[in-house]
C-alpha positions as CSV (number, residue, x, y, z in Angstrom):
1,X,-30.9,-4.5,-149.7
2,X,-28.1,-7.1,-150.3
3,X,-29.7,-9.3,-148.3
4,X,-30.4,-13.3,-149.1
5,X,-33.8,-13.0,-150.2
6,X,-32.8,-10.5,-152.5
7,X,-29.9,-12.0,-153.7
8,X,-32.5,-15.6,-154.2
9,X,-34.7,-13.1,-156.1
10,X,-32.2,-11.5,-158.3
11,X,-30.7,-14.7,-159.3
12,X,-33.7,-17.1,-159.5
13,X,-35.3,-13.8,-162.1
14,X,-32.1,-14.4,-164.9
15,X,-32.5,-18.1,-164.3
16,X,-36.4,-17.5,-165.8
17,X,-35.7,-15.4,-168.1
18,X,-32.8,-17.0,-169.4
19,X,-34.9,-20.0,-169.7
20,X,-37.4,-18.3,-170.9
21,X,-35.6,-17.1,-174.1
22,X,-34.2,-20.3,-174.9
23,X,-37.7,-21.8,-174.1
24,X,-38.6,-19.5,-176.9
25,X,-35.8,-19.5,-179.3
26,X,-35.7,-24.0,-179.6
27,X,-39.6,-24.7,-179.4
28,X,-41.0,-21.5,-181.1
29,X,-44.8,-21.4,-181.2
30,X,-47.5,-19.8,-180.1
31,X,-48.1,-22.0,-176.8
32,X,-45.0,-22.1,-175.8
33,X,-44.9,-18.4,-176.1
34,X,-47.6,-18.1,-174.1
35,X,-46.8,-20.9,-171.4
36,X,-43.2,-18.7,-171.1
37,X,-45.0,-15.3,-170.8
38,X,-47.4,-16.7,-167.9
39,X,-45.0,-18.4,-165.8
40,X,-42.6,-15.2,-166.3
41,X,-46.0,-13.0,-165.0
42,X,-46.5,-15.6,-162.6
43,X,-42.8,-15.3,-160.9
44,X,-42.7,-11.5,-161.2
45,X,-46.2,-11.0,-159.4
46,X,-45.1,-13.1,-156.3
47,X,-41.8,-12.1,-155.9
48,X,-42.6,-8.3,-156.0
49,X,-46.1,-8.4,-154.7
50,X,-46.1,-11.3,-152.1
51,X,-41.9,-12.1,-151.4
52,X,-40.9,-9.2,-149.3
53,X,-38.8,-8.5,-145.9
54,X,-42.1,-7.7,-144.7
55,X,-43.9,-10.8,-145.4
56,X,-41.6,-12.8,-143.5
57,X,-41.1,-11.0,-140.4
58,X,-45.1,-10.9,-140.0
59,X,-46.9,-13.9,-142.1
60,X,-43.6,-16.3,-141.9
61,X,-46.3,-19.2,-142.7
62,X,-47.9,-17.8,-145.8
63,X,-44.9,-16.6,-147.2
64,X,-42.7,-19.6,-147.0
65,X,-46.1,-21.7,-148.4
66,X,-45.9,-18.6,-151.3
67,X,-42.1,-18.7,-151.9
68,X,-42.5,-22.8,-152.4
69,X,-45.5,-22.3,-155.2
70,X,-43.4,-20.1,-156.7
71,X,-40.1,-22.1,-156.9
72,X,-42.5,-25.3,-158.2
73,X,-44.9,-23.3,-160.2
74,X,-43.4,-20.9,-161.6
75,X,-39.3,-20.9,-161.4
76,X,-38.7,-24.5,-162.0
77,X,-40.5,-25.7,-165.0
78,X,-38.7,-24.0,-167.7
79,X,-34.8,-24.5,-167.0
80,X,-36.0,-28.2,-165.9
81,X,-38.3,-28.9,-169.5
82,X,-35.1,-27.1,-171.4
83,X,-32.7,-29.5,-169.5
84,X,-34.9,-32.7,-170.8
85,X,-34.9,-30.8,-174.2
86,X,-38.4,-31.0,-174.7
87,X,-40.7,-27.5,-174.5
88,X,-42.9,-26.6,-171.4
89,X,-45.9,-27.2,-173.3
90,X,-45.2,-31.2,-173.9
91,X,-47.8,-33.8,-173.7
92,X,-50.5,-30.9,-172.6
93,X,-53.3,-31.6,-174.9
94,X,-54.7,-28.0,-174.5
95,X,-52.0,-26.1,-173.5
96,X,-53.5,-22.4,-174.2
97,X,-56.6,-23.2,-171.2
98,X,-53.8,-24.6,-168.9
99,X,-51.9,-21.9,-168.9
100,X,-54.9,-19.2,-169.2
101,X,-56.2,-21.2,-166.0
102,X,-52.6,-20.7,-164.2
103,X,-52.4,-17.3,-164.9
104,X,-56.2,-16.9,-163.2
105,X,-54.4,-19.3,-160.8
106,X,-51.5,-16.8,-159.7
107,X,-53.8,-13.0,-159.6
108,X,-56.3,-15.1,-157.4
109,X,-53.4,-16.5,-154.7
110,X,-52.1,-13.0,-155.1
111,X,-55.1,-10.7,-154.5
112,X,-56.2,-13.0,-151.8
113,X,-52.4,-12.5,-149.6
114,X,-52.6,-9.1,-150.4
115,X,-56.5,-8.7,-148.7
116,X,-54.9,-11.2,-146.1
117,X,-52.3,-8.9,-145.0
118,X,-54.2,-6.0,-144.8
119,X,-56.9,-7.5,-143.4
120,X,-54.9,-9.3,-140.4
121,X,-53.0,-8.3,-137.3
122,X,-49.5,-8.5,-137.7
123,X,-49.1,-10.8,-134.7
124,X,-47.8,-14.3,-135.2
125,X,-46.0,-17.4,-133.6
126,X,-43.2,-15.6,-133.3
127,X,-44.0,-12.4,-132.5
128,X,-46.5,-11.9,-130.2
């Protein structure tokens, strides 16, 4: 289990929710709030639900298209928004639907790879 998908998990979840505290404690309000909760949800879902062992030995395609919407998505905006000092919500002019449509955004990617790999042989490029 100590291998370097979990170790990129482990570390990449305190770099959120670090973030996502300070995200919360220097720009308190309600959208922020909000905006931090999603994109926390949002990382949580794909890296339990979607970011497995399994999910690269048999869909190496999906999950390496999955693993980069969830580094650009979901990991990266808060440490890189608190590191130009300015809160994740900045310059959205309605900030509540954006992140109400992202959150929509991340249950529909993740119900439809988890229908995918039920659905689907487990035969791929590289193991045929």
């Amino acid at each position: 289990m100590n291998g370097a998908l979990y170790k990129f998990k482990v570390n990449a979840s305190i770099v959120i929710v670090i973030s996502a505290l300070f995200e919360t404690i220097f720009f308190f309000s309600l959208e922020n709030l909000f905006a931090s909760l999603v994109l926390l949800l949002g990382w949580f879902l794909l890296i339990t639900i979607t970011l497995t062992k399994h999910n690269l030995k048999y869909y190496p395609v999906s999950f390496m298209m999955l693993i980069g919407m969830a580094i650009f998505h979901y990991l990266l905006p808060l440490p890189l928004t608190l590191l130009e000092l300015k809160p994740v919500t900045f310059n959205m002019r309605v900030p509540l639907l954006t992140f109400s449509h992202h959150l929509l955004f991340v249950l529909v990617i993740v119900l439809t790879h988890k229908i995918y790999t039920k659905t689907s042989n487990r035969k791929n490029i590289f193991r045929k």
